[in-house]
Each structure stands twice: as structure tokens, then as C-alpha cells.
N, C-alpha and C positions, 0 to 999 in steps of 0.2 A: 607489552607484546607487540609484536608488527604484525600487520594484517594477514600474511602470513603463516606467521604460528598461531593467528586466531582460526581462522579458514583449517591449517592443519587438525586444532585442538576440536573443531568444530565436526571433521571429517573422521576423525579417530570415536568419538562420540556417536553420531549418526550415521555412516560410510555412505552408501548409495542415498540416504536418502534426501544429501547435497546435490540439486539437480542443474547446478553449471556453480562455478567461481569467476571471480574476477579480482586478483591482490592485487593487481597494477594500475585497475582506475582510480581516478582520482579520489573519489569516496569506493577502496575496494569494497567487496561484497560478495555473500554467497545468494544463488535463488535456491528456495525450497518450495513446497508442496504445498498450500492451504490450509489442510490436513496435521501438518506438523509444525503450524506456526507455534501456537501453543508450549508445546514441549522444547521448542529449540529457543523461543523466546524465555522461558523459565529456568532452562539452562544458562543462555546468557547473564542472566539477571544473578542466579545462586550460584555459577560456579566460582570459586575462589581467586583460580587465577583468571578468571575474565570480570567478574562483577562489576554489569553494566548496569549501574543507579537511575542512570538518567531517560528515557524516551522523549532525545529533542521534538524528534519531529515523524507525521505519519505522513506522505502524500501518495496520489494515485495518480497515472499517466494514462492518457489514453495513447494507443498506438493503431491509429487508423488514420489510413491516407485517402480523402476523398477526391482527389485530382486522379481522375482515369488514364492522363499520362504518365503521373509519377508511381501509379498503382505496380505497375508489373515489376517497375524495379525498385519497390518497398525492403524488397529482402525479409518481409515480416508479413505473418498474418494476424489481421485484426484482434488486438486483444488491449486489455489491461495489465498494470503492472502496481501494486502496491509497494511500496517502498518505506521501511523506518529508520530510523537513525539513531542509535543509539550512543552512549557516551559513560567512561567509566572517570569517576573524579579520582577514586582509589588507584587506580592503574595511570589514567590519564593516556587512555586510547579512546577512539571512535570505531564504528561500525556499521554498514549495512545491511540489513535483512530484503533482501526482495519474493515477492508474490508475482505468479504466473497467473490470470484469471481472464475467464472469456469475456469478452463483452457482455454477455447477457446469459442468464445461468438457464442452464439447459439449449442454448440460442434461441429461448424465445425472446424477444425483443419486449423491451416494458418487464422484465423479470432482472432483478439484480441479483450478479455473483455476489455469494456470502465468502464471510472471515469472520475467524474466531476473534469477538473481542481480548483484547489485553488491559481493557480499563482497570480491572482487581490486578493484576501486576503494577503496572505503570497506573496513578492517577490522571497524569499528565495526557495519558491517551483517549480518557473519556471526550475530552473538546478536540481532539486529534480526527480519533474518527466521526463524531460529529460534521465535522469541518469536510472529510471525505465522502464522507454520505450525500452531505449537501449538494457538495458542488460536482463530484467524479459519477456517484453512484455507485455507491458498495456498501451493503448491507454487511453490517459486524453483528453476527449472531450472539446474541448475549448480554451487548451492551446495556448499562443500566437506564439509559433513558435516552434510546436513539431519535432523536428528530432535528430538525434543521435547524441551523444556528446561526444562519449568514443573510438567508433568504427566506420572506415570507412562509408561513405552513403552508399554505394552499399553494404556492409556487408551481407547476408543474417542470418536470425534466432537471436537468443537472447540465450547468452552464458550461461545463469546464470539458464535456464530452463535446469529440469534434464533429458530430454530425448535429448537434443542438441545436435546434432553431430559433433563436430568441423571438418575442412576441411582440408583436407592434404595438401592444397597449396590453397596462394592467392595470386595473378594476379604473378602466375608463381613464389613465393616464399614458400618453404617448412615450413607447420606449428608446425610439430612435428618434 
């Protein structure tokens, strides 16, 4: 199938609750709701003519511009963007899924936007979002054993977020 008639199949199935496409990027993709990962993720996986086997890969983007010059013409306001990737060997197509989420749930700050894990679908995503939680900050509600996997437990913050301040020392060793 081409991106395309994936995005179609995907819109015939869910209608409205495809909340933008894109078949023309380079990895096309549909964005949905957080809400509806789950079920749109379980369709991927069990429908027949899509049967995505694989969950290469899970990341998260931060979309924040901390330059007060380049701020006004961001064209975007401060958020996150989860992103997965999926892959069918049977079909031998790709796919994007993307997530819309605040910086910070509810915007309180020090509070992480949740997502439904997909670890019990995909095994592959159990270190996926591990690996996101660490570094981006996104809590996957459900997962079987969320904790960090890159950086120290006691680590404070998530490196990969662009207002992060790294630490001039940790436990008494110079970071920069």
C-alpha cells in the first residue's frame, strides 16, 4: 500500500478522529489524539491489509524556541510531539504515527504529559518508551516497568528537552 491508501484506510476507519495528514513527507504520517493511540495503534497492527509487525522505533521532539528573536516567528507554540514508526514485513510498507502533547500536563511545569503505553502490543516499545521517558519526558501510563535506562535513577530533568539545564557536577563529579 502507499502512504496514501494507508492514510485513506486509516481515515475510512477513524474519520475526524485523524487530526492532520501528511502522504508527501518523507516518512508520511497521520497526527491523532493521545487518547486514541491505542486503538489506532491496534488497528495498525491487526488489520490485514496493513499488518504493521514491527514498532522500529518510538521518539519525542521537543518544539520549543528559547531565542526571544526567533520566538515570534516560530509558527508553533510550545509543545511535544511523540512520534513511532512503524513497519510491515508482510506488506513491506512503513508508517508514521505522531502525538500532539503539551509540555507539561496540565502546564504545570515538573508534571509529565502521559501516553498510553504500547509495550503489550509491540515488545519492542517497552525500551522505546523507556528511552523517552528518560531523555524527552513522557510518562506512558501503563508501562510495565517505567524507569530510566540511559541516565542515572536519581538523574533529575530530561536532557533532551530544550530548556534543560545540565548540572555542573554530579555526585561530586564535574559535568562540563
Amino acid at each position: 500500500m502507499t502512504a496514501s491508501e494507508i492514510i485513506q484506510r486509516l481515515e475510512q476507519q477513524f474519520g475526524s478522529r485523524i487530526v492532520d495528514k501528511k502522504p508527501e513527507a518523507l516518512d508520511p504520517f497521520v497526527m491523532i489524539a493521545p487518547a486514541d493511540l491505542r486503538e489506532v495503534a491496534q488497528f495498525l497492527r491487526d488489520d490485514p491489509a496493513l499488518r504493521f509487525e514491527l514498532l522500529n522505533c518510538i521518539t519525542a521532539v521537543d518544539y520549543l524556541e528559547t531565542d526571544p528573536k526567533k520566538k515570534a516567528k516560530a509558527g508553533f507554540e510550545p509543545h511535544l510531539e511523540v512520534v513511532y514508526h512503524f513497519q510491515s514485513f508482510t506488506h513491506r510498507h512503513r508508517f508514521v504515527l505522531k502525538l500532539h502533547l503539551p509540555r507539561w500536563k496540565n502546564d504545570a511545569p515538573g508534571q509529565l504529559p502521559e501516553v498510553p503505553s504500547l509495550a503489550d502490543l509491540w515488545p519492542t516499545a517497552d525500551w522505546h518508551e523507556r528511552e523517552v521517558y528518560d531523555l524527552s519526558g513522557v510518562w506512558f501510563v501503563g508501562h510495565p516497568d517505567l524507569r530510566r535506562i540511559l541516565l542515572a535513577e536519581d538523574w533529575e530533568g530530561h536532557p533532551l528537552r530544550k530548556d534543560y539545564e545540565y548540572p555542573l557536577e554530579y555526585h561530586g563529579i564535574r559535568c562540563r
